[in-house]
N, C-alpha and C positions, 0 to 999 in steps of 0.2 A: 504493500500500500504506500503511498505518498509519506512525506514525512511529519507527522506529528507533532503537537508540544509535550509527545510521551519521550520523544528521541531528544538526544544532550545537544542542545547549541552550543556550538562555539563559544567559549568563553574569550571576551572581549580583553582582557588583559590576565595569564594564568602563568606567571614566570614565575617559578620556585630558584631560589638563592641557593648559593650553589653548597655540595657539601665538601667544606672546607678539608676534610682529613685531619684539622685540626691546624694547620700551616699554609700561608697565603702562597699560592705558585705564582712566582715571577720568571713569565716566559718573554723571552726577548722577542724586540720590535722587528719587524722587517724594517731593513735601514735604507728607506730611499732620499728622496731629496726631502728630508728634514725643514729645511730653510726655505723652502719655496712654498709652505705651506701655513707662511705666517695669518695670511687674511682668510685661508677655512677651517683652521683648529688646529697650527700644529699638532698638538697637544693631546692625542688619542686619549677621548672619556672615557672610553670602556674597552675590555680588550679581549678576545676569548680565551676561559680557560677551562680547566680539566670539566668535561660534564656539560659542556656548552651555558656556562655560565659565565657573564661578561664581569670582566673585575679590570680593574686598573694595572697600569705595568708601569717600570720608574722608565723617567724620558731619555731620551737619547743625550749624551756627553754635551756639556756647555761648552760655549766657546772655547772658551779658555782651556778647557780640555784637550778641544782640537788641536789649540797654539802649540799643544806641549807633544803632540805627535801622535794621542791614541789612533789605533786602528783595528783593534779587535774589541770584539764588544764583550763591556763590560756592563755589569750593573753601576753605575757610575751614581755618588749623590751629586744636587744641585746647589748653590746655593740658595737659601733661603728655604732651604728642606726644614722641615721639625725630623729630629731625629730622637733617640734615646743612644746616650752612651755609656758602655758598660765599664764599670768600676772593679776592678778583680778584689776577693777581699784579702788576695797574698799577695806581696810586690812578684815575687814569680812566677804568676800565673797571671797571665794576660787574658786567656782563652773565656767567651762567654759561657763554655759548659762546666767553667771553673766555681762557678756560683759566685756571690757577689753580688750587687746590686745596679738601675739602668738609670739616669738621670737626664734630665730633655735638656734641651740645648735647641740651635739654629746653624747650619750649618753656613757659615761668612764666605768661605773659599774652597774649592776644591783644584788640586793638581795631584802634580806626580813627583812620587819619592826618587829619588835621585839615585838612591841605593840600589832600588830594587825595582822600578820603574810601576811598584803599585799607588792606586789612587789612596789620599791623604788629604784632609779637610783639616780648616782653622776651623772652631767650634764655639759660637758664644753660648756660654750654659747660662741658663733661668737664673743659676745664681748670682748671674753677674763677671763671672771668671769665664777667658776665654781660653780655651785651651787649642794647642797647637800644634799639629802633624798629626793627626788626629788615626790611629789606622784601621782602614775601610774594616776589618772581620770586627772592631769594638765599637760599630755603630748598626742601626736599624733604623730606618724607615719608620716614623709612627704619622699619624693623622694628626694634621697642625691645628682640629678642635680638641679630641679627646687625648692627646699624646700616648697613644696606644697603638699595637702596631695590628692589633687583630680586634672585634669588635664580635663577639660571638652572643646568636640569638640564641633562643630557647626552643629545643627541638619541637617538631609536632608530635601529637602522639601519636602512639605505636600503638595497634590492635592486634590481638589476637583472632585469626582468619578462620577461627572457627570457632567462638564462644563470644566473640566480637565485644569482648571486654577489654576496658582498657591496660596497656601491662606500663605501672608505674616505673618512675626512671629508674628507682633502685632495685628493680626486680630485675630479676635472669632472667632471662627467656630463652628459646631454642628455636633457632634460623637456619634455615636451605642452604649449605654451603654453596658458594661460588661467587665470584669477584660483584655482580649483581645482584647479591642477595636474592632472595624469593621467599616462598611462604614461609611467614612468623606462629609461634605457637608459646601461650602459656605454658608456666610450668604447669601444671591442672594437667591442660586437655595432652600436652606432649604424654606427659605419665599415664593419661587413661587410654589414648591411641597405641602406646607401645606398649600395653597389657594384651591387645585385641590384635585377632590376624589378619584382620581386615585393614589396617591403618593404612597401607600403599592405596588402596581403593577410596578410601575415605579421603588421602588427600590429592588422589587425582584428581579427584571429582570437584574439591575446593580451589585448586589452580588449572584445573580444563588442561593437563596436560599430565604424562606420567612423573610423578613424583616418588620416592620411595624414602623410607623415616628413616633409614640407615646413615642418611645422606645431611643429619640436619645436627649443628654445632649448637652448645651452651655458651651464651654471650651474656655480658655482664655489662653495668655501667657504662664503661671505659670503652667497650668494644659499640658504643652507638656513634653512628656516624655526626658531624659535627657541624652545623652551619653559621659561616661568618658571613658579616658585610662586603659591599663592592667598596672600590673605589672611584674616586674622580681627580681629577686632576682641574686646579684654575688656568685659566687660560691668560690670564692676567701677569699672579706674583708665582705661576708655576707651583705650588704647594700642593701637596694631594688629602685628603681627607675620604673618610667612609660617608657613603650616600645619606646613614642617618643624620652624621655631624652637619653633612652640606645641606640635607633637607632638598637631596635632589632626587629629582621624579623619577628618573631612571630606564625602563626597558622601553618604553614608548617614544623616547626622544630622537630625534634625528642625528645621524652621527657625524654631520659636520654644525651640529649645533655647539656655540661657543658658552663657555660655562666661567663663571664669577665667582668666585667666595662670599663670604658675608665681610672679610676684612675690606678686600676690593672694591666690595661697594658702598662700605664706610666712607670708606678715605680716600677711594681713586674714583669716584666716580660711575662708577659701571652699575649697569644696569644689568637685570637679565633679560636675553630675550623671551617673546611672548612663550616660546615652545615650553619653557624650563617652567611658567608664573602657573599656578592654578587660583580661580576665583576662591574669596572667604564664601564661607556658610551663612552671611548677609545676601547673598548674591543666588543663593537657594531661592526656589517658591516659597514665597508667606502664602498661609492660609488662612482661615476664620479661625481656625481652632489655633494654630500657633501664635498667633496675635494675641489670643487673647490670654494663651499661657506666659508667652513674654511680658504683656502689659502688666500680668498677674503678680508675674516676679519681682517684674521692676518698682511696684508697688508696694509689696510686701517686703523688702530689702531696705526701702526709703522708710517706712512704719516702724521696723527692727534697728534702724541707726546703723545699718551695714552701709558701708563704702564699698565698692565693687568694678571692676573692668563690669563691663556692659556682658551680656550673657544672650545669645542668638539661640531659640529655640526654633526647631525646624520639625516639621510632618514629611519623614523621606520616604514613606511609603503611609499609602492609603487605597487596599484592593479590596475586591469583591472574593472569600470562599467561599467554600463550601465542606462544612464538618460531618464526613458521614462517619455515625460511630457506630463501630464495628467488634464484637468482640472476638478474642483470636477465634483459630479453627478449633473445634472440638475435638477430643481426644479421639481416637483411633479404637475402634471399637464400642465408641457409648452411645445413646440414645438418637444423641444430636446428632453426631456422623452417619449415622445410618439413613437418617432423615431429609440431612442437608443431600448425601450420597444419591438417594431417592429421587430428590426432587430435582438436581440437578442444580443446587443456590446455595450462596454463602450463605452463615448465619449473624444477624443482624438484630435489634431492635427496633419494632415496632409496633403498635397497638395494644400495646400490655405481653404482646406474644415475641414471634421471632419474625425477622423480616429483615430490609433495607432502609436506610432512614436518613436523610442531609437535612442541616440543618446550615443556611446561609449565614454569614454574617461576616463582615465588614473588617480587614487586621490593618494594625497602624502602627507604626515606626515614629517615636520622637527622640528625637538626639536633641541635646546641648552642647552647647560650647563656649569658650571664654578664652580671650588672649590674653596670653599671661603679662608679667613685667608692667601691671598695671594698665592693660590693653593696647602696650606698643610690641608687644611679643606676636610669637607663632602663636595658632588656637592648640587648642585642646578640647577632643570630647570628651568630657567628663561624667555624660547620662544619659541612657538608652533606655527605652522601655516599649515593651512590645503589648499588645492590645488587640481584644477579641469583641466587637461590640454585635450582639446577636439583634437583633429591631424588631420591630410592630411586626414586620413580613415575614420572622419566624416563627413557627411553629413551638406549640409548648412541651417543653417545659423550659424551653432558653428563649421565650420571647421577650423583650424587653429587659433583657441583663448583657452586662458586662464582665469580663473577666480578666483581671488584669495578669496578661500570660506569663511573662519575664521582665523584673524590674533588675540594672544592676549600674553602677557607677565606679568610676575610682577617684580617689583622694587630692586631686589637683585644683579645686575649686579655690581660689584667692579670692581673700575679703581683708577689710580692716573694720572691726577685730575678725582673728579666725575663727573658725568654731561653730562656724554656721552653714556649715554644707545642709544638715537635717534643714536649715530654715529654708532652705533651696529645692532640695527635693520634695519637702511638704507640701510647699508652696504649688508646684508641678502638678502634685497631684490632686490636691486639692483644686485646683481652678481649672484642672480635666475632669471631675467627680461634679464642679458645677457645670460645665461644657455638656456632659451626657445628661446630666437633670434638664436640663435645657431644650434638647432633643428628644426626652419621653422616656427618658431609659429609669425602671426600678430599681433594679437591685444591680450591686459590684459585687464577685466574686473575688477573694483573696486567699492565693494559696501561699501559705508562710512555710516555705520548705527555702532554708539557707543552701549556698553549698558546699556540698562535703568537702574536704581536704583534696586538693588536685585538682578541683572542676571546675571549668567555667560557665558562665551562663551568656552573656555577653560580649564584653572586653575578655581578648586572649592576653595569658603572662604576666600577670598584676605583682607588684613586687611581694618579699615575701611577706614583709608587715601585714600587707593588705591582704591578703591569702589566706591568715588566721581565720578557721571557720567561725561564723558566728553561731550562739546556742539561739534555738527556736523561739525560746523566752522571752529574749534581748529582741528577736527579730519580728515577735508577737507586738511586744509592749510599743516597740519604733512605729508598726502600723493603728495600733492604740492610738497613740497621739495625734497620729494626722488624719485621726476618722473623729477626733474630738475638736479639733481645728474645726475639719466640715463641720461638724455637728454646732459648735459654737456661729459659725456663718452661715446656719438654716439650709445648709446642702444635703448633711444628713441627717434622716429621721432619727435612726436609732440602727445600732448595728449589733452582732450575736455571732454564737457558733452555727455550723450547719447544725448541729443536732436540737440548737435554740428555734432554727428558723423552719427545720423540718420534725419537729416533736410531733405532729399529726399525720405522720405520713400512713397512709394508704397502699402507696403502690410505686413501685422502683419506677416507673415511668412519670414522677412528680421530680423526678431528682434530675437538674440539667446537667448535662454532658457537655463538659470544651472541650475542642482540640486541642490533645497534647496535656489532661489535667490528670489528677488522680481517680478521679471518678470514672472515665471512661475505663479502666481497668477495674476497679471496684465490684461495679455493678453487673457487667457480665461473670465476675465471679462469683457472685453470689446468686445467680442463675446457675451456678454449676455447669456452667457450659464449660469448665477445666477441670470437672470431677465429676465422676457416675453419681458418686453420691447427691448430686442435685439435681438428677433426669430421671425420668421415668423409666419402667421397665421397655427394652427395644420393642415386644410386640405391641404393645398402645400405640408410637410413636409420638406421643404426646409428649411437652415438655415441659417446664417448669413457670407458671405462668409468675409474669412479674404483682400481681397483688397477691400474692400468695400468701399468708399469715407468716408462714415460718420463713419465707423471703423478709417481708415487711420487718419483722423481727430481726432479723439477722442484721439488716439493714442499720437499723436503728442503734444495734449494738456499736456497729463500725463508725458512726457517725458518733457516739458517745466517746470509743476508741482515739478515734481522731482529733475530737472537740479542738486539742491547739493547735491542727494544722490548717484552721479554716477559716476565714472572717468570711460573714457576710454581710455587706452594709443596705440598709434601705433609704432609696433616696426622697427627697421631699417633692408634691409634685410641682411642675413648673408654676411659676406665678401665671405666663400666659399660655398660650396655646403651644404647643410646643414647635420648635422648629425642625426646619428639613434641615439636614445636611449638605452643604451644595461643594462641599468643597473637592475639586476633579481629583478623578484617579491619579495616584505617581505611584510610580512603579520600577524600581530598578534592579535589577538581576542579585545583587549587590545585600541591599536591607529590605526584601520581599519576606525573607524569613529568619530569621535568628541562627538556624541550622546555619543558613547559605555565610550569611554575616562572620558568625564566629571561624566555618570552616576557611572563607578565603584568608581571613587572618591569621589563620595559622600557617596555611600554605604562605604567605606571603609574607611570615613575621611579622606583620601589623601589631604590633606586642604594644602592652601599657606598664612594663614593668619600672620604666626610670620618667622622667620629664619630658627628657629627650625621646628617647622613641614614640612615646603618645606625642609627642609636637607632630614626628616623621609621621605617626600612624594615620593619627588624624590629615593628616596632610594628602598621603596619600586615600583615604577613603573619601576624602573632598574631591579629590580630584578623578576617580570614579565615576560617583554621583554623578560628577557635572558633566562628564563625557561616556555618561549611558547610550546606550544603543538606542536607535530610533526602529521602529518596527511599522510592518505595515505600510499604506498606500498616506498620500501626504494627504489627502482627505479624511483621514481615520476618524471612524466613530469614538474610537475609546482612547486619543491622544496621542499614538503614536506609542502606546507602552503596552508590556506587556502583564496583562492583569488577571492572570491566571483561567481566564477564559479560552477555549478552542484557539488553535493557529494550525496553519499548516505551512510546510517550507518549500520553498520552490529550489528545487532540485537540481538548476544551474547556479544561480548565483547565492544561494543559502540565507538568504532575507526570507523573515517569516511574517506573517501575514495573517491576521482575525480572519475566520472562517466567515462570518458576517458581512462583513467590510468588501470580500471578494465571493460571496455565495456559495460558499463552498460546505458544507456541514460536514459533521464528523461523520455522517455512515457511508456519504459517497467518498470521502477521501480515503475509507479504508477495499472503495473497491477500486482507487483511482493504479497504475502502476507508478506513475510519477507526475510531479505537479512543476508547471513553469507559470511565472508569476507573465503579467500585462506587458511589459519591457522585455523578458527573454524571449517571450511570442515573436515580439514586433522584430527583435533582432534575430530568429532565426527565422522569420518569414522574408528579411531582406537580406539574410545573408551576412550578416555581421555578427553572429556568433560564435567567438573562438571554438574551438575544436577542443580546448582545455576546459570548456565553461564557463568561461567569462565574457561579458560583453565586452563590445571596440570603444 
């Protein structure tokens, strides 16, 4: 069939940094005319190395080098390099694997030893001492912001490929031998596959190709592979720096594009050009609802006696889904497989019985951000929150609730005095809790589940401070207060546990279900659709109706059980009539889901562990956003984004396209063989469609 929004699009920027080994490869330049290359960049930004990962290389010999006769290439320093230079801690041992300690410096001069005809640098150190004939094996290369010569991120995680659990850094695990690596395995499942004589089968069948367990090594710590920063080089004062330090954009830029430091553009004037500049998160769509969380802020911060850089609140996604909730398959052998088997249908909820059930409703993405250094700095995202708002057009038992799906921040917020990050975030969500009253919405669901040691919810690599999990308590009482806030500004009626809110319940189908909550797993359990014990015997076929007393009970139990993993808030109703929401789809591949969000940050290091990288991080996730893919016909009904509705892709040029938009619906595009959009038509009806698939 044609191609689907089931099949993976291109992802529009997907360069993984390279893995270091642990040691930056400096591979030499192809040495051509150096000097002729002053007005396109001498100055190679990026350069390929092991793993096709582009990093920087040191430049070719300075003049003065040349004067003095080099002609084989050497790694040669420049002046005005940052270096570190090594101090032996014995006078008889010169050598850096002597131990001893590295001190930064600038390198003033570089030539050649008269002795031995190697390179030799005068060296001004930090301390003020210059020191003199400096020789090249007691210097390195470090980056003239962080005076470091390596800049090492925080791996992503590692899963196990067949229990698909995460295996912490400090655990062993057991890997595929060979220079490639291949399938990874818990200690766990390694031990319970090499009990069984099955395990060569078992992990063919996990990497689609013959695998056998004889063939798989115990790796530790130490044996994970390591990933550092690139380099750049200024085109300017020639100094190189790591892409975090320089806050440059990186895989996307043109590579005779000319690149500036931040001292450069201090003190010599330079600008960057447009290719290297991404727009601030001012330059985002405002929406009704962001407006009126910003005015909220900025309000509530002036009322508090907080001083503040200015704080940009942004809506970067706002789509239409759809939550159909499903509970798993039924065990093998029990009532319900027999039935579901039978019928030929998955097993679902609905009508009190078993069925298929969607339930629409509306997800929303709010980021913050704040330039630091008193609002002359880089930004920082410092708050995300993800949002399930189910409306009047759904169906009960999520009609007219919210759920607030993933709330998470990190510690960078600047104020005078500090201390007021909670007045920020309460703020946030309280003047979103009146935003939905406003629209008609009853009740906010709140699930108070902190996370565990390792996990992220949001921001990837939080330093370790911030990483300390929090107790349920702590993270109960934090949403206490800012449901009493509401509650003090007539937003909220009155708020309770579930087992407050649902003390009369009747029948599992009064209980809503979000995507991605605890409940949707709950409730099919206690249908026993993961235990014979709670289906009937297989000749009835009958199952376990959801108002069932001893269901209803059981229910009730778990809801007692859980009481502090749950708030429910009721909201007050509007003064007027309630309003629509007019505010347009955005949609970007990007913060469409939390999943998507967290994983490209990890693929891409987008880490919030130090200042710096959340400056880089944010920087780069701004600069995403802003150069999202456009989809679709430029008359699009639904903006030009993609909003989780039907697409299909045209098979030449891989632009996708609303099924709507071009008439196309999902049952003929699955009998279509292939689909070419309005442009590739016209260009292969005149002949101007390459033979590669691209148009002329």
């Amino acid at each position: 069939p044609a191609k689907m929004n089931g099949a993976a699009k291109p992802h529009p920027e997907a360069a993984q940094r390279k893995k270091g080994g642990g040691k930056r490869q400096r591979k030499d330049d192809e040495h051509g005319d150096e000097h002729g290359d002053a007005a396109g960049g001498a100055k190679r930004k990026r350069k390929e190395g092991v793993g096709g990962s582009k990093k920087g290389k040191h430049a070719a010999a300075a003049a003065e080098h040349e004067q003095h006769g080099i002609v084989q290439e050497v790694d040669v320093l420049e002046a005005g390099f940052s270096v570190s230079v090594h101090y032996a801690s014995h006078r008889r041992s010169s050598s850096a694997d002597a131990g001893g300690e590295w001190r930064p410096g600038t390198v003033v001069r570089a030539y050649l030893s008269a002795q031995n005809g190697e390179p030799i640098y005068d060296i001004m150190m930090h301390s003020g001492v210059e020191e003199k004939a400096v020789a090249h094996d007691r210097c390195r290369m470090v980056c003239n912001v962080c005076l470091s010569d390596k800049r090492a991120f925080k791996p992503p995680p590692m899963f196990c490929e067949k229990c698909f659990q995460a295996i912490h850094t400090r655990w062993s695990y057991w890997e595929e031998s060979g220079d490639e690596g291949g399938v990874k395995l818990c200690k766990r499942c390694f031990s319970d596959l090499k009990a069984t004589s099955t395990a060569d089968r078992v992990l063919s069948e996990i990497a689609h190709r013959n695998v056998k367990i004889d063939n798989f090594l115990e790796k530790k710590e130490k044996d994970r592979p390591e990933y550092v920063d690139n380099w750049v080089q200024c085109d300017e004062c020639h100094s190189w720096l790591h892409w975090t330090c320089a806050m440059y954009k990186g895989e996307d830029t043109p590579e005779d594009c000319l690149f500036f430091c931040g001292n450069c553009r201090r003190t010599r004037g330079k600008t960057l050009p447009k290719e290297l500049c991404v727009a601030p998160s001012e330059d985002l769509a405002e929406t009704v609802l962001s407006k009126k969380l910003q005015d909220g802020l900025k309000k509530e911060l002036a009322a508090s006696g907080v001083k503040a850089a200015p704080v940009t609140i942004r809506v970067v996604s706002n789509i239409d889904c759809f939550a159909k909730i499903a509970p798993p398959p039924p065990l093998p052998g029990t009532a319900a497989a027999h039935s579901a088997a039978k019928n030929g249908a998955k097993v679902a909820l609905q009508n009190g019985k078993v069925g298929g059930r969607e339930f629409p409703y509306r997800s929303k993405c709010i980021l913050a951000f704040q330039r630091m250094q008193g609002g002359d700095g880089p930004e920082v995202c410092f708050f995300a929150m993800y949002v399930q708002e189910y409306g009047s057009d759904c169906p009960e038992p999520n009609k007219n609730r919210v759920y607030i799906s993933y709330l998470d921040s990190v510690r960078y917020f600047e104020s005078e005095p500090m201390g007021h990050r909670s007045t920020v975030y309460h703020s946030i969500l309280v003047a979103y809790l009146q935003w939905t009253r406003m629209l008609g919405f009853k009740y906010v669901h709140i699930w108070v589940e902190p996370p565990k040691s390792g996990d992220e919810y949001i921001f990837f690599a939080r330093s370790d401070q911030q990483r300390k999990p929090m107790k349920r308590e702590k993270l109960r009482e934090w949403y206490k207060g800012m449901l009493d806030k509401a509650k003090a500004k007539n937003v909220v009626e009155h708020y309770g546990t579930m087992h407050d809110m649902f003390n009369g319940l009747k029948s599992l189908s009064e209980i809503p279900l979000f995507h991605g909550d605890q409940w949707e797993i709950t409730v099919p359990s206690l249908l026993g659709l993961d235990d014979e014990e709670y289906v009937s015997a297989p000749k009835s076929n009958k199952l376990v109706r959801m108002d069932s007393k001893d269901v209803v009970q059981k229910a009730q139990q778990e809801m007692q059980h859980l009481k502090r993993h749950f708030l429910v808030a009721v909201l007050r109703d509007p003064d007027l009539s309630p309003m629509k929401d007019n505010d347009p789809v955005i949609s970007t591949d990007l913060t469409d889901s939390r999943q998507t969000f967290l994983g490209q940050c990890q693929m891409c290091h987008w880490q919030f562990n130090t200042l710096r990288h959340a400056q880089y991080s944010t920087r780069m996730i701004l600069n995403h956003i802003h150069n999202k893919p456009s989809y679709c016909v430029e008359d699009c009904q639904r903006g030009r984004v993609e909003d989780g509705s039907f697409m299909v892709g045209c098979d030449v040029c891989d632009n996708w396209y609303h099924g709507d938009c071009v008439g196309i619906s999902k049952d003929e595009a699955n009998t279509m063989d292939s689909y070419l959009c309005a442009r590739c038509r016209a260009l292969d009806e005149s002949g101007g469609l390459d033979e590669g698939g691209g148009g002329s």
